[in-house]
C-alpha positions in Angstrom: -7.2 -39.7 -3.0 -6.3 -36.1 -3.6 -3.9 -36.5 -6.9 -3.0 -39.3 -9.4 -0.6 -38.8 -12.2 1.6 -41.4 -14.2 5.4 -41.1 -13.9 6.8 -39.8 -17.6 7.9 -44.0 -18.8 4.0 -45.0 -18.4 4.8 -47.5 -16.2 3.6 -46.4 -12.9 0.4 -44.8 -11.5 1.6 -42.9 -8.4 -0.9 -41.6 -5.7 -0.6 -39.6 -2.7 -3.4 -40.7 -0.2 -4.9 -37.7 1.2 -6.5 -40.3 4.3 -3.7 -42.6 4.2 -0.9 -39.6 4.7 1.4 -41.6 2.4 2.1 -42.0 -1.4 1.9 -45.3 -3.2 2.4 -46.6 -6.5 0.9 -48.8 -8.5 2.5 -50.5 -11.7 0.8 -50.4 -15.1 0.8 -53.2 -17.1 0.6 -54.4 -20.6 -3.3 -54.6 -20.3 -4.0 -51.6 -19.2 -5.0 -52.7 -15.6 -2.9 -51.7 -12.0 -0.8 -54.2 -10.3 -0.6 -54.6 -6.7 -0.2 -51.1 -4.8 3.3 -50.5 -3.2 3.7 -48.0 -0.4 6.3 -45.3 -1.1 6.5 -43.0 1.3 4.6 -41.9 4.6 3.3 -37.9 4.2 4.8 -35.5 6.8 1.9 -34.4 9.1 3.1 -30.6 9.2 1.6 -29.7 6.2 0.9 -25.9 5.9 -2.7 -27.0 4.0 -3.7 -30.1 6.1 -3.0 -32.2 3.0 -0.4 -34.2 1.5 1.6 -31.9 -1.1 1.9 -32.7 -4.4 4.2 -34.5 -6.2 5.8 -30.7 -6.5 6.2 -30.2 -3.1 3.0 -28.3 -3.1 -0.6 -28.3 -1.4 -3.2 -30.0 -3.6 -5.5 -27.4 -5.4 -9.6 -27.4 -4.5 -12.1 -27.3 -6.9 -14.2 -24.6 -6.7 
């Protein structure tokens, strides 16, 4: 996984899957825990970094 963030209602947990090439969701719910993982969208392989961008449209950043 190269980035995780929660969409601004709190109800979802999206990730973009740097192995994968795609970003999924997950919903949030009332205890806390994730719900079952929903597929989004499949990354475009042309990325100028080799990685899936951000949710900005940008290449993830590496520690370091």
């Amino acid at each position: 996984m190269s980035e995780a963030i929660v969409d601004p209602s709190g109800e979802w947990l999206y990730v973009n899957e740097t192995v994968g090439q795609r970003t999924s969701r997950y919903p949030i719910r009332a205890d806390a825990l994730l719900g079952a993982k929903e597929a989004r969208s499949a990354v475009s392989k042309g990325a100028a970094c080799g990685a899936p961008p951000s949710r900005l449209g940008r290449c993830p950043r590496t520690s370091g």
